[in-house]
C-alpha beads as a LAMMPS data file, in Angstrom:
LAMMPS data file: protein, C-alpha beads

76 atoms
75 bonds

1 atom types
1 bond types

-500.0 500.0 xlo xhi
-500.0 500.0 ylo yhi
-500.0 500.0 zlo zhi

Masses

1 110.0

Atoms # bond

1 1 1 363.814 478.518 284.668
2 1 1 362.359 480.621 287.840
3 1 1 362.160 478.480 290.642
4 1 1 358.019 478.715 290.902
5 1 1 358.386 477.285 287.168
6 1 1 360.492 474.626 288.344
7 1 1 358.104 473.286 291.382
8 1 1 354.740 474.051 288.537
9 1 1 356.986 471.152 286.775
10 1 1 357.840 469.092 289.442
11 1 1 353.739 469.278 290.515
12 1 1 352.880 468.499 286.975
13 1 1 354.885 465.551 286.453
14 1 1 354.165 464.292 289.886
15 1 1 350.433 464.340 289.465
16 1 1 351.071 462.982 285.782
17 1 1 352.860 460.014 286.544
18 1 1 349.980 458.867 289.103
19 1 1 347.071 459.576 286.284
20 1 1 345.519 456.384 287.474
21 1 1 345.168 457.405 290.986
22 1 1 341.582 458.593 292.150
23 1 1 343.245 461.732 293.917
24 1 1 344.506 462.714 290.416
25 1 1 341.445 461.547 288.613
26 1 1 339.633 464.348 291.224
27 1 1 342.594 466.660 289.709
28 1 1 341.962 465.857 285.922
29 1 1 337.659 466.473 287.145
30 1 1 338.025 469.338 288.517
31 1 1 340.872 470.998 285.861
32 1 1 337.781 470.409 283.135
33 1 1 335.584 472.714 284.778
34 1 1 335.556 476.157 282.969
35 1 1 337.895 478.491 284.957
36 1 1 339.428 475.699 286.894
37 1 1 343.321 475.502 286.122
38 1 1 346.285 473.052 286.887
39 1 1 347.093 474.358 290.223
40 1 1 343.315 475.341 291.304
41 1 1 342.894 471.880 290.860
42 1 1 345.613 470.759 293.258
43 1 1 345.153 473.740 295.583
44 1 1 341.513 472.619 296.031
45 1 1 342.623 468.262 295.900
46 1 1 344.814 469.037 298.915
47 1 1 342.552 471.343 300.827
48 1 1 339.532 468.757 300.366
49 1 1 342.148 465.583 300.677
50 1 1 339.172 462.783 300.556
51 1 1 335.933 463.773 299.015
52 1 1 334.469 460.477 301.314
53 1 1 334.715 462.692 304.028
54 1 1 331.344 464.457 303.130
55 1 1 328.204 462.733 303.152
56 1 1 326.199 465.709 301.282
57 1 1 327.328 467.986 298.758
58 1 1 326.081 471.089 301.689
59 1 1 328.833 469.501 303.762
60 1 1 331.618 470.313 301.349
61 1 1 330.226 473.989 300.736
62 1 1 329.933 474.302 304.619
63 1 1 333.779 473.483 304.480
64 1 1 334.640 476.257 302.278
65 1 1 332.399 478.769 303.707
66 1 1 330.350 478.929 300.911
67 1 1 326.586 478.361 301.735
68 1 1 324.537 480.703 301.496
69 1 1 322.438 482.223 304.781
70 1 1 318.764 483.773 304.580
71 1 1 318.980 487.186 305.548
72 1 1 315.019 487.914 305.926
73 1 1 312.739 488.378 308.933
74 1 1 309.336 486.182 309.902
75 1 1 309.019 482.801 309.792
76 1 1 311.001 480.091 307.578

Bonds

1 1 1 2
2 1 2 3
3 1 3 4
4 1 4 5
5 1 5 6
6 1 6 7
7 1 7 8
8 1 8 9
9 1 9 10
10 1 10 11
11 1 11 12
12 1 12 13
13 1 13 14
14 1 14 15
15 1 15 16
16 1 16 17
17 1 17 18
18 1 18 19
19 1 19 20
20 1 20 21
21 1 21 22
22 1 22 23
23 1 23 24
24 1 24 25
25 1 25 26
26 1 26 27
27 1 27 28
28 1 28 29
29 1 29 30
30 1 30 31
31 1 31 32
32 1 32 33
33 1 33 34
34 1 34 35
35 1 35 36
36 1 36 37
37 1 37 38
38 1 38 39
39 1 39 40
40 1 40 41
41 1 41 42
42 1 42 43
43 1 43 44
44 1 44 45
45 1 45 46
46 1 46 47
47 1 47 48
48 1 48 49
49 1 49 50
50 1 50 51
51 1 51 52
52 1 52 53
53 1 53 54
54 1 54 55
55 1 55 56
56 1 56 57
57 1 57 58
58 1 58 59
59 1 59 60
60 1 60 61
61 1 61 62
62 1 62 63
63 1 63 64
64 1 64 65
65 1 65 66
66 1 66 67
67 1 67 68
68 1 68 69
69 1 69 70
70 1 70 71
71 1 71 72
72 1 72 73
73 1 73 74
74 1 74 75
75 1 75 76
């Protein structure tokens, strides 16, 4: 087994035998979003760490760079 297999394993069973944790229950949300995999999941879990550390939704895509920006002149 390569060695990027083994740690996949060791992150799977890790996160699987804490399935009642509400870090992992973020995991198991986010994996059942279409396109969303296993270790986009954690990536994204461990970049974020708590999600009570946004008040608003724009706050979290502020984070991540995300938000769009109006690119128009006059007045808004």
């Amino acid at each position: 087994m390569s060695r990027s297999r083994a740690s996949l394993k060791l992150m799977n069973d890790i996160v699987s035998a804490n399935d009642d944790e509400a870090f992992v229950k973020h995991i198991r949300l986010l994996e059942s979003m279409k396109g969303i995999g296993f270790l986009s999941a954690v990536s994204l879990m461990c970049e974020i760490g708590d999600f009570a550390a946004f008040k608003k939704a724009k706050q979290l895509i502020g984070y991540f760079g995300i938000d769009p920006s109006v690119n128009q002149s006059g007045n808004f």
